[in-house]
C-alpha positions in Angstrom: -123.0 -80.8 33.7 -119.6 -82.3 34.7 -119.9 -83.3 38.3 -116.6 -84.8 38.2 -115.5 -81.1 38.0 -116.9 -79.7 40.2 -116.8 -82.4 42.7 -113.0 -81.8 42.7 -113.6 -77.7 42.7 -116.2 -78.1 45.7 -113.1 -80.6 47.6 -110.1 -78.1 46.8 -112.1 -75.6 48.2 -112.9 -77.2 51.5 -109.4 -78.6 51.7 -107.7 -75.0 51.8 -110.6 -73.3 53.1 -109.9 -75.6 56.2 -106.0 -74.6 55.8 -107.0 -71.0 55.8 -109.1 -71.0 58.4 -107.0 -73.1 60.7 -103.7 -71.3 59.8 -105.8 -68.0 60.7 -106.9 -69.0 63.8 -103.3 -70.0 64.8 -102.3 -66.5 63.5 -105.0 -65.0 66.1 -104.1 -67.4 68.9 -100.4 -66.6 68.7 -101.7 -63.0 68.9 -103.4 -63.7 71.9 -100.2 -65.7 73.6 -98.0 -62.6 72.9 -100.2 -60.1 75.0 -102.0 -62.5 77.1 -99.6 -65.1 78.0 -101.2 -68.7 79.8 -99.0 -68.8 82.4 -100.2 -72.4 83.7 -97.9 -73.8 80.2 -95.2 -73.8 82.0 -92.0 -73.2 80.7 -92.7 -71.3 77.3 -89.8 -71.7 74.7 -89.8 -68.8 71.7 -90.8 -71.4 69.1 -92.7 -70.0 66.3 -92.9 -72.9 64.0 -96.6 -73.4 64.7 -96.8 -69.5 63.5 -94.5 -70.1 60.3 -97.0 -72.8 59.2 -99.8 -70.9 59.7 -97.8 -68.2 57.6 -97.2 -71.0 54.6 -100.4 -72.0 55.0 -101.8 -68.9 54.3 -99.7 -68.3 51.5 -100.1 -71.3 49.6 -103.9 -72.1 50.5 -105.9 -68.2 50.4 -105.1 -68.0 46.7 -106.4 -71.2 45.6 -109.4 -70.9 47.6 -110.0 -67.6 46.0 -109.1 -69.0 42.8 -111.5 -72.2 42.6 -114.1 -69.8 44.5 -113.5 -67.4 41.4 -114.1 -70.7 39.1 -117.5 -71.8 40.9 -118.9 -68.5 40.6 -118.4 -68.0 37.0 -119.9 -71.6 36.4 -122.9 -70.9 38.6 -123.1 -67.1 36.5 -122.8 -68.9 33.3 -125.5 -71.3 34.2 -123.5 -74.2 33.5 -123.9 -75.5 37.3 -127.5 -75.3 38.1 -128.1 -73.3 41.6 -130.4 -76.2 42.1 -127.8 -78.8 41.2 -127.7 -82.0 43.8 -123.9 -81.8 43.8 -123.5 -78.7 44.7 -126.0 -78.6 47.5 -124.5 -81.8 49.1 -121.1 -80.4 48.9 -121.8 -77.2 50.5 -123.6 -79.3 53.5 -120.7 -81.0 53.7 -118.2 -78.5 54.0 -120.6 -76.5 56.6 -120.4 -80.2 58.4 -116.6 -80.3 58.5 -116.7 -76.9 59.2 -118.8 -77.4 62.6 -116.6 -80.8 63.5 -113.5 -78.1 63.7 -115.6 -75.8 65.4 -116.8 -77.5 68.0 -113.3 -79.0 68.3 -112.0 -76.3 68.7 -114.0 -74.8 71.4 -113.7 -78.3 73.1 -110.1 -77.4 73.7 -110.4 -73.9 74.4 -113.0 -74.9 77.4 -110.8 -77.4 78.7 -108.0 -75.4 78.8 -109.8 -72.6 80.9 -111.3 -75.4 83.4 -107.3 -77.0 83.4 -106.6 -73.3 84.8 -105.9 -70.6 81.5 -106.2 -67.4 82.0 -109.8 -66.1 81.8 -109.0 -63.3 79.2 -106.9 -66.0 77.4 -109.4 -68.3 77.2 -112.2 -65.3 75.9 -109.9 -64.0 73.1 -109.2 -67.3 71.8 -113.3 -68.8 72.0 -114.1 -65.2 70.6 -111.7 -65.9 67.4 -112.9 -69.3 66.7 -116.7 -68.0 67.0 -115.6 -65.5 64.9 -114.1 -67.6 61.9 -117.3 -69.8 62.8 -119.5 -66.5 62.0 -117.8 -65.8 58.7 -117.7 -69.1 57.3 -121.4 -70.1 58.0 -122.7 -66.7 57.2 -121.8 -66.9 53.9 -122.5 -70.8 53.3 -125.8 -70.5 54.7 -126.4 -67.0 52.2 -125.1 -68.7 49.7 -127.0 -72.5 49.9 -129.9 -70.3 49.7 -129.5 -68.2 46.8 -131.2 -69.0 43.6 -129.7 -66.0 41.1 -125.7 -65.5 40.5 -126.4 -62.8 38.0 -125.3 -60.1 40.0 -122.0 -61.3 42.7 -121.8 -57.7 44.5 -122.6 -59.7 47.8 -119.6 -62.3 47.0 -116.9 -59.6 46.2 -117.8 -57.7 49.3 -117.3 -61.1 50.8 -114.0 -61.8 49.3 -112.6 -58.9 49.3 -113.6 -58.1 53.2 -111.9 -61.1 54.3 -109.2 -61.3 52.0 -108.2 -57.9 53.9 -109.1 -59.5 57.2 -106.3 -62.5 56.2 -103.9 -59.9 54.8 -103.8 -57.8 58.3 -103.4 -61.0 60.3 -100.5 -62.1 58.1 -98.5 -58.7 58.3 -99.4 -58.8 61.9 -97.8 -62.3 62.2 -94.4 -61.2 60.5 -93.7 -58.9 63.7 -94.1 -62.1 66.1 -91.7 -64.2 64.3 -87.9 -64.3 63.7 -86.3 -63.6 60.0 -85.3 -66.6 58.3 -81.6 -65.0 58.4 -82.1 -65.0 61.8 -83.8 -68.5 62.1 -80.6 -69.7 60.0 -78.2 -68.3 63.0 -80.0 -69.7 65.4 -80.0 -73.1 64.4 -76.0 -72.9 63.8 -75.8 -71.7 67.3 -78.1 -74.7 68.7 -75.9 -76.5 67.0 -73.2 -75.2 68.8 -75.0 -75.5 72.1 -76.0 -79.1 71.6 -71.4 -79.6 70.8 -70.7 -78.0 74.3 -73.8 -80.1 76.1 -71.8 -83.3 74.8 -68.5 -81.7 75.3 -69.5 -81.0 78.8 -70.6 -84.9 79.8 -67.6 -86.0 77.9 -64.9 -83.5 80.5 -67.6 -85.2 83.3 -66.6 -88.5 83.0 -62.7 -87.9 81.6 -62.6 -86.4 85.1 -64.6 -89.1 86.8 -62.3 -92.0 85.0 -58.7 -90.2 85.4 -59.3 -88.1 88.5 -57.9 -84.5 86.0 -59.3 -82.4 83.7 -58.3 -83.1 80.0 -55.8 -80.7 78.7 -57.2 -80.1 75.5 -60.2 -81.6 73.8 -58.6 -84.3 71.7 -58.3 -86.1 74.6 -61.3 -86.7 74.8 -62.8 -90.2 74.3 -65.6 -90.7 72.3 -67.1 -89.3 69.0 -67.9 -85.8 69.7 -67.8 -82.9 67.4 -65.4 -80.4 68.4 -65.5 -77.6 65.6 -68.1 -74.9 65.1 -69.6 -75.7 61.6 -70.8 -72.2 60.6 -67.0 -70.5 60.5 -65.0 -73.9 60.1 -62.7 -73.7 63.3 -62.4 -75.8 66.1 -63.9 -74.6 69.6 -61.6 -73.0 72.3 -61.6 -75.1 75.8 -59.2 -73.8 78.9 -58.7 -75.2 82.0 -59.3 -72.3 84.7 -58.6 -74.1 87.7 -59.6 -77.2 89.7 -62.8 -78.3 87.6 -63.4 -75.5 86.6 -63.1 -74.4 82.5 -64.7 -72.5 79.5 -65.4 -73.2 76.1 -64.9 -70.3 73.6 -66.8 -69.7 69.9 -68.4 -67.1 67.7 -71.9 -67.1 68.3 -74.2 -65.9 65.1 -76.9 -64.9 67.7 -77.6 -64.1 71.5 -80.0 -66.2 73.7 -80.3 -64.0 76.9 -83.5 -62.4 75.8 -85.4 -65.4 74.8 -85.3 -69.4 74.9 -86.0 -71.5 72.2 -85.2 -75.3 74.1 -83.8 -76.5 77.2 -80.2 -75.5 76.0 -80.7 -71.9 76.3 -81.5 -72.3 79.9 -78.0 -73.5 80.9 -75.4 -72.2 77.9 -76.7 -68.5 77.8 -74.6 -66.5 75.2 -74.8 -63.2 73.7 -73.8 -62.8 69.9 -70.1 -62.5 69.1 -67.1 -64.3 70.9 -68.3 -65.4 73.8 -67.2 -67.9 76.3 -69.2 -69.7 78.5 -67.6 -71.0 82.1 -68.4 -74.6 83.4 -67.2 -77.0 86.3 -67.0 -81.0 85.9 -70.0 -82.1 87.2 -69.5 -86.2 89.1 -72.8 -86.0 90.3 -74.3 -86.3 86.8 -71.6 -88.9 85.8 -72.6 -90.9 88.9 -76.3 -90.7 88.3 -76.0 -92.2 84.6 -73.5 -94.7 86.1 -75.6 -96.1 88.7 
């Protein structure tokens, strides 16, 4: 027998059976954020990078964990690993082990979130899908630790094949909560933008707090500050309405008045298209970073 092997089968297979279950579980909590909201987080930005690495890591890690499942099996049908083997009992101890460190992690969190003040269904839904990922993994561990023929694996591809389906749903489901990456694209370009005006706008702040007038037009400005909007390679539009009082004008690739993704979208709300976005120099704000 080469334990070396399956040493390194038995390790794959915790290591992306532990990315599976995890990006699952993030699946199922994002779930749970979209309908049942924790209102004690504060201000919530739109961010679903925590849901697009759940989404890679279900891509990348269910079929290798399938795969080196698939390759156990047939060893352990083949008689080439003994059911009784000391390797393969210690390594399927020590994956229930890691598996019961996450656990109880896991529900650690949960509980003290709910005590910190989360919303009692919140907290429910989310204990009830660890317990539940808890109950699939240790069922079948615990079955399987005890098992002493691999003759016949009608128990094993109702196992797979249950909660490969079970994955699959919570993937398709987890497309409809997230953004396009066309759409991410955009988005970014128009942060991009956003983050410009923010540094356009302390830059008119203290032009007016140093010469007493509003700059006439944005080269004269001091300091390095990027004053052309990358994604259609043309310089922003900045008028003077009166006093302190001015806007800055762009194409936009996307809107922001529906949902925020940072701070930005809170004070430079824009819909998609031409838009332009009214502002007055600010001295306050020059005189609070001066003093």
């Amino acid at each position: 027998m080469n334990s070396a092997k399956y040493a390194f089968y038995y390790m794959l297979s915790l290591v992306t059976l532990f990315i599976m279950s995890l990006s699952f579980g993030s699946i199922l909590f994002e779930i749970v954020e979209k309908f049942f909201p924790d209102i004690t987080r504060g201000n919530y930005y739109n961010d679903s990078s925590s849901l697009k690495m759940a989404i890679s890591g279900i891509l990348i890690a269910t079929p290798i964990f399938y795969y080196i499942m698939h390759k156990i099996y047939a060893n352990l049908k083949s008689g080439e690993l003994k059911a009784e083997a000391e390797i393969r009992k210690w390594l399927t101890y020590f994956i229930l082990f890691i598996s019961s460190v996450v656990v109880i992690g896991s529900l650690i969190s949960i509980l003290n979130n709910f005590l910190d003040g989360a919303l009692t269904i919140n907290f429910i839904l989310k204990a009830l899908a660890v317990l539940f990922i808890a109950f699939l993994i240790f069922s079948f561990y615990f079955y399987d630790i005890r098992r002493k023929e691999f003759k016949n694996q009608k128990i094993n591809r109702i196992f797979f094949i249950s909660t490969l389906t079970i994955v699959a749903i919570a993937l398709i489901s987890s497309f409809f909560l997230i953004e396009s990456p066309s759409e991410a694209r955009n988005r970014k370009l128009d942060q991009n933008i956003l983050q410009d005006f923010n540094n356009i706008k302390y830059s008119i702040d203290n032009y007016y707090y140093k010469y007493e007038k509003m700059p006439k037009e944005l080269a004269d400005i001091n300091g390095e500050i990027n004053i052309v909007n990358e994604s259609i390679k043309a310089e922003y539009i900045y008028n003077v309405i009166d006093g302190t009082r001015y806007r800055l004008c762009t194409e936009f690739l996307s809107s922001n008045l529906e949902k925020k993704y940072n701070y930005l979208d809170g004070t430079w709300k824009h819909d998609k298209g031409y838009q332009c976005i009214e502002k007055e120099a600010n001295l306050e704000e020059v005189k609070g970073v001066i003093y």
